[in-house]
N, C-alpha and C positions, 0 to 999 in steps of 0.2 A: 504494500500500500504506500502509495506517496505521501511524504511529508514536507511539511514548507521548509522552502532552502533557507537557512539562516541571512538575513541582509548584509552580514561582511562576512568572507572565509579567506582562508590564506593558504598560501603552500610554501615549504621550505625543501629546497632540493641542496642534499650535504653531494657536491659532486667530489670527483680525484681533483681538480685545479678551482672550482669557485664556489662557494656556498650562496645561495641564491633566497630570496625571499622576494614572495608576491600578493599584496593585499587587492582586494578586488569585493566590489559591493555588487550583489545580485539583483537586477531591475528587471521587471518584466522581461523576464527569459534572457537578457543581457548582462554578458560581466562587462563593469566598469573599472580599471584599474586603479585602484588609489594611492598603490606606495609601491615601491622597489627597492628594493636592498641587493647588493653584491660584492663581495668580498671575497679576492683570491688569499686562499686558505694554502693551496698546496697541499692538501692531504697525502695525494696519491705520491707523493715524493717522501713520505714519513714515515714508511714501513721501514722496519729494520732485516736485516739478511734472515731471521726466523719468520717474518712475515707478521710482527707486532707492531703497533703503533708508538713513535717513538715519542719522549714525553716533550721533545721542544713541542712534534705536531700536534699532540694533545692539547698544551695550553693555548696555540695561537686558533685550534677549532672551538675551546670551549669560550676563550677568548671571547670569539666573533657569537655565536651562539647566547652569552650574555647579553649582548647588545641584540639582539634578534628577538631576544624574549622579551625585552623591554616593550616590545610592541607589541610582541603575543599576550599581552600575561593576562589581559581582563577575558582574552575569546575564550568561549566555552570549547572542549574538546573535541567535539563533533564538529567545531568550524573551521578547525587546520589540521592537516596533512603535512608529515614530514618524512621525507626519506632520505637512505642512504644508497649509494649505490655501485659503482663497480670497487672501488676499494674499501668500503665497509662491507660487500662481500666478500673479499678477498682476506681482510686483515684477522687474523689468530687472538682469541680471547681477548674480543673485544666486549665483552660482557660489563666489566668493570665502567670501560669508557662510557658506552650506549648507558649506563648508568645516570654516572654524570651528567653525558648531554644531556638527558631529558631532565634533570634537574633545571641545568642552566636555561635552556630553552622554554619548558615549564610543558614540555605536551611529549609525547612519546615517538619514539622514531622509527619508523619501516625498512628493514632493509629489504629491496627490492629485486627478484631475477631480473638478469639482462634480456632475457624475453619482455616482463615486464615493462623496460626502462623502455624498450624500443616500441610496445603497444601504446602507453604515456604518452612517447615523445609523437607517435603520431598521429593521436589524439590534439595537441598541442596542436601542432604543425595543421593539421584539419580543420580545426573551428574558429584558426586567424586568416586562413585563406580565404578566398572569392571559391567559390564552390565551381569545379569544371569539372566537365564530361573525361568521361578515361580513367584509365589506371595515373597515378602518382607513385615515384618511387622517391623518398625519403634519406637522405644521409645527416645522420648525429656524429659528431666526431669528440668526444671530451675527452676528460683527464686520463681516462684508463680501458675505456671501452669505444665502440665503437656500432651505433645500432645503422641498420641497415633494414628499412621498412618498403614493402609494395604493398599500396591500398585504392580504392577506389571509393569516394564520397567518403564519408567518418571510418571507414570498415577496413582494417587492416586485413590484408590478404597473406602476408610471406615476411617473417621478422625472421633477423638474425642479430645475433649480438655478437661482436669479434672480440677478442682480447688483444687488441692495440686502442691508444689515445696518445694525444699530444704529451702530456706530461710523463706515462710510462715510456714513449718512444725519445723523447728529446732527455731523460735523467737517463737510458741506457748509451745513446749513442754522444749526444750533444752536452755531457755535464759539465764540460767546461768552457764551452759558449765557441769552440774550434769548430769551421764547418769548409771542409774539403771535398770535391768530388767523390773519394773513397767513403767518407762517411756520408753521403747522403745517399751514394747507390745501395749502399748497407739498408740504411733507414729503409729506401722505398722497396727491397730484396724483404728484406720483414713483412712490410706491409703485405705485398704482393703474397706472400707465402698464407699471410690470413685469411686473403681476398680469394683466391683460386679455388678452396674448397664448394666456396656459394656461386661462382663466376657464373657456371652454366645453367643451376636452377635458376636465378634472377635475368638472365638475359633468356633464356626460354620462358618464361610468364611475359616478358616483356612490359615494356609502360612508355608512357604520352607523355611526361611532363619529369621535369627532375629536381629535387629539391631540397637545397641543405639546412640546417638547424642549429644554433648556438656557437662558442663561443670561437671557435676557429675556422670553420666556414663564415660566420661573419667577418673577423677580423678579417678573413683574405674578401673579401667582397667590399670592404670600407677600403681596403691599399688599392684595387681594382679602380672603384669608383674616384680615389683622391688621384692616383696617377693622369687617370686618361678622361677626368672630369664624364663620367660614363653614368651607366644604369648600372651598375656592379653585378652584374652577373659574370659568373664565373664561366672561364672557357678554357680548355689546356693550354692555347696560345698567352692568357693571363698566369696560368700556373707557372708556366714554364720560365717567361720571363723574371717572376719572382725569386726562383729556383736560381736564375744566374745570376740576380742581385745578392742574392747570401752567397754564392761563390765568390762572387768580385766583393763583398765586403772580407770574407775570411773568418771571421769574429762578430759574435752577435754584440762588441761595446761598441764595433764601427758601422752599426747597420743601422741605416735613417730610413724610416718607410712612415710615411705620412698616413696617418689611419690607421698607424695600430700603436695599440694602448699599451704603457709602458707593463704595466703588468704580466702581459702576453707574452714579450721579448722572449723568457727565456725557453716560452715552451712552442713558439714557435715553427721554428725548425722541425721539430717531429710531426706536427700536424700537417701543414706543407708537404712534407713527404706524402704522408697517408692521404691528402686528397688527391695529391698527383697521381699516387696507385690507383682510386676509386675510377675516376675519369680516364685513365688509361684500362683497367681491369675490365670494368661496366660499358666502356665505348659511350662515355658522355657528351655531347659534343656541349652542352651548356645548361648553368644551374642557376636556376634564383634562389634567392633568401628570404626563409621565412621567418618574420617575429616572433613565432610560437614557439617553444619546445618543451622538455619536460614540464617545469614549475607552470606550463598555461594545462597542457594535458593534464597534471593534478587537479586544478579549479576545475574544469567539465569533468573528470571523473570525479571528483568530490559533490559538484551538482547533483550529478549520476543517482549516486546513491541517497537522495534526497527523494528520486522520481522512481518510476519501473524501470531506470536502465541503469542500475547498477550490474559492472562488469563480473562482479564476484555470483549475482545470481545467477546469469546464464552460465558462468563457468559449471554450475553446482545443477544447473539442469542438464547442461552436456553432459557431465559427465553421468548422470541417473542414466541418459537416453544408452551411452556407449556401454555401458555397463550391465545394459538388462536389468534396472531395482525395480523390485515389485512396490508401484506407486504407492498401493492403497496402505500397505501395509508398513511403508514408511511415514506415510500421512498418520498413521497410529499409534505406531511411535511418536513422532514429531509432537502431538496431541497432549499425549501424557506427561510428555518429558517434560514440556511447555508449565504445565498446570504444578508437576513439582516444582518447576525453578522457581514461580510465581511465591509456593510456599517455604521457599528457604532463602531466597534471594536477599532478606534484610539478615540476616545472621550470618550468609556465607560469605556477604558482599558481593553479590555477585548483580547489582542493578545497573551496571553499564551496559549498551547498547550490545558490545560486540558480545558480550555471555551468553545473551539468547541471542544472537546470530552464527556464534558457534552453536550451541547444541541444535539451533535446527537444522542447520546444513549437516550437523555431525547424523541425525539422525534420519537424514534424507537420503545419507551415502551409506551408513554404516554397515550395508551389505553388498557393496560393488564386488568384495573379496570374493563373492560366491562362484564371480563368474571368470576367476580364475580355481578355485577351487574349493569346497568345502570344507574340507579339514584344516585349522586354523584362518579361516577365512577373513577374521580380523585382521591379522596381518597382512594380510598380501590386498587389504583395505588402506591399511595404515603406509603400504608399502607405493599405493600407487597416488593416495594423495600427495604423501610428501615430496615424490620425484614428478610427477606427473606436471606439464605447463598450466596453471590455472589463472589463465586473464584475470586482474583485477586482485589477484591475493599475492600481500605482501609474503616475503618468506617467513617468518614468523606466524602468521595469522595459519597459513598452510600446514605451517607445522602442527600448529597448538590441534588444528582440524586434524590432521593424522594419529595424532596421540591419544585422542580422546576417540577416534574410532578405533585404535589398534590393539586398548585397554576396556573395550565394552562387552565385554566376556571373559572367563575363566578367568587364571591366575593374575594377577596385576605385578608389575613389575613398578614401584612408585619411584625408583630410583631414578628412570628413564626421564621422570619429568624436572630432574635437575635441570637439564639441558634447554628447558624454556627461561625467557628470560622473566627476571621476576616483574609483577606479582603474578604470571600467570602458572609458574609451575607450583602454586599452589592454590590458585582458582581453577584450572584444568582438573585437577580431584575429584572435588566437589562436583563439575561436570561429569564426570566420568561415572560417578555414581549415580546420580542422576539418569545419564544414560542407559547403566546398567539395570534398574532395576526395571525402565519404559522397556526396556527391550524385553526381560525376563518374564513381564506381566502378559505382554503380548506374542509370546514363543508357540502360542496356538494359533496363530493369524487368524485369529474370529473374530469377523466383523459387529459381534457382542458387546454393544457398550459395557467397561469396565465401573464398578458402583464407587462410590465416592471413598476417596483413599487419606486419609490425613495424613502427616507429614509432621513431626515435629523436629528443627534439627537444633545440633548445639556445635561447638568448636569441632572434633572431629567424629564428632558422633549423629545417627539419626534414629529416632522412633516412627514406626511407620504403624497405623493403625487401618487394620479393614474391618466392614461388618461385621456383626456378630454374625457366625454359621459360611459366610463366604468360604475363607479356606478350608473348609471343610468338605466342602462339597467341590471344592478342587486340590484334590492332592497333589498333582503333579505340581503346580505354582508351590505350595506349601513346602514340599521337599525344597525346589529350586531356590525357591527363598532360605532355608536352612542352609546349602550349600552357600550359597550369596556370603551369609554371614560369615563363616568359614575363611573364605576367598578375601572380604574386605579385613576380617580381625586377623590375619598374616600380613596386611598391606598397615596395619595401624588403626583401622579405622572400626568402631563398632557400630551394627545395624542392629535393632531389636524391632523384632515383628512381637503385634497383638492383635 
């Protein structure tokens, strides 16, 4: 059901080279931008050789994240979206950090698959353009990643995510600002090598129009435009002559390019390379620039989910359809599960938005395992949420979904859910039994309304009360339930049925 979009929402995009903020007020079906924030951060350059976050990068992120929050801090949490993205994927026990930031920031951070980032980005890229007839093909170039989108009207058709960006490509080849023939055939040898895998799928779909995104495809479209007083579209004959000006400078202290932001300078070089590759790879003869990219895709998906098109439900329908779930019978689940959370939700805390949007997707999927096999079917549930692509679910949110499906029967392993980040691996529990016992009730798939079930819970404990004479006259539930207890009082947790 649609609810009304909040009047201001925001998005914060934590990239590898710039942390990004975008306010924006919602008017009759129009976002109006109100504010802009950008700050190169450098992330993607503060992994250490174990692949942690080093503590200079820590303090100039949480730094700039103070000053981000100062403006977030009255919006309710349902108004902003924050993500992180190819090097908060990347980075090793960042548990601690993602901590912090959402301290300093004051709202919670998503880190994102690069499938994601690329579906976002062309989302972005979609709802700032003039709407044309045709396929549209997409290039993002950032800090560590690289999305690679073909779509037609809002509808992505062919995402890819590479593992190159400006700032991983110019700290391995370019870290001391030296740029010699040798090193830039290196650089665009790299590139090429990431590009060739997807060459011949994206040039077989083919596309009409071509179109690049953010912060270094702009920058070379602003040097375009300042040079040859132009329309800054980008062409290889534009590439290329840039390409000889970093040669005939030598040194990025000697290189003057009117149009790009001193900021850029040092990561230039690698980026450059990688579009050179893309238009020579793709055979692009010419790119416009779009103003959208990820932080505008956040704002319409964040709308999204305000209306019927949030991207997270049709993920959670495709996958019922791919999977064969017996509709009804996860509708009776979903039902019950609903009506316990209702009765434990002020005790367990669990009256955030996303707690009943987990349990009911959890209970709409919780049997896709079947259709890889019966016998522990939960897992190989658990097993295909959390690798499986799911438009519109952060990786976390996926997880938390995988967990609480792959723990909804038999033995529980409570250990498992260390691995969420807090407070959900111990709001996940709580779900989990919740789930367990909708499912348990309904293990006869009888379209028999169930009679009114009370529910009393406490810290890790729950009382659950049925009619007098009901379990009685079903003993199968009543065993089940007895086991139940069993199963939860090894995991910590006690159930007492009456």
């Amino acid at each position: 059901m649609a609810r009304k979009v909040p009047d201001v929402i925001a998005a914060v995009d934590l990239g590898s080279n710039s942390f990004h903020m975008i306010v924006a007020r919602h008017s009759h079906g129009q976002l109006v931008i109100l504010d802009r924030l950008r700050e190169s951060v450098r992330l993607g350059a503060g992994l250490d050789e174990q692949g942690r976050l080093k503590r200079e990068a820590i303090d100039v992120a949480l730094a700039c994240l103070e000053r981000f929050g100062q403006r977030l801090r009255d919006m309710k949490a349902e108004s902003v979206r924050v993500v992180g993205t190819n090097t908060l994927r990347k980075a090793k026990r960042k548990g601690a950090f993602l901590d912090r930031a959402r301290h300093a920031l004051g709202h919670p951070i998503e880190v994102i698959s690069g499938i994601e980032e690329a579906r976002l980005i062309y989302l972005g890229v979609s709802s700032t353009m003039p709407s044309e007839p045709g396929r549209r093909l997409v290039a993002d170039i950032g800090g560590g990643s690289t999305e690679i989108i073909i779509g037609e009207g809002h509808h992505p058709k062919k995402l890819e995510s590479l593992h190159m960006g400006c700032v991983s490509m110019s700290s391995r080849i370019f870290s001391d600002g030296v740029i010699t023939e040798k090193r830039l055939k290196r650089a665009r040898l790299a590139a090429r090598l990431e590009l060739e895998p997807v060459q011949a799928a994206f040039k077989n779909y083919g596309w009409d129009q071509a179109v690049g995104s953010s912060g270094t495809i702009r920058s070379v479209s602003d040097i375009l435009r300042a040079r040859a007083n132009g329309d800054g579209i980008i062409t290889p004959a534009g590439v290329d002559a840039l390409l000889e000006q970093l040669l005939r400078a030598g040194d990025l202290s000697k290189l003057r390019l009117p149009g790009l932001a001193e900021d850029r300078l040092a990561v230039f070089p690698g980026g450059l390379a990688i579009i050179a590759e893309i238009l020579s790879v793709l055979d692009i003869k010419s790119m416009k620039v779009a103003d959208g990219a990820l932080r505008e895709g956040l704002l319409y998906d964040l709308v999204g989910r305000f209306t019927d098109e949030d991207a997270r439900l049709r993920s959670v329908r495709a996958m019922q359809g791919r999977y064969h779930v017996d509709q009804a019978q996860a509708s009776r689940v979903e039902t019950t599960a609903l009506d316990f959370l209702r009765q434990t939700q002020v005790e367990w805390q669990l009256d955030e938005p996303f707690a009943e949007l987990a349990l009911c997707w959890a209970a709409r999927l919780h049997e896709i395992g079947l259709d890889v096999s019966h016998s522990h079917y939960q897992k190989h549930g658990a097993y295909l949420l959390e690798h499986a692509d799911m438009p519109g679910f952060p990786q976390e949110e996926q997880r938390i979904l995988a967990y609480i499906v792959g723990a909804h029967r038999r033995k529980l392993q409570p250990e498992l859910l260390e691995e969420l980040m807090p407070p959900w691996h111990i709001k996940a529990q709580f779900l989990i039994v919740i789930l367990r016992l909708a499912v348990l009730l309904h293990r006869g798939r009888s379209a028999e309304a169930l009679p009114k079930i009370e529910l009393q819970p406490r810290a890790r404990a729950l009382d659950i009360t049925f009619p007098k004479g009901w379990l009685d006259s079903h003993p199968l539930t009543a065993t089940d339930l007895e086991n139940e207890i069993e199963y939860l009082k090894a995991a910590g947790f006690r159930l007492r049925v009456s």
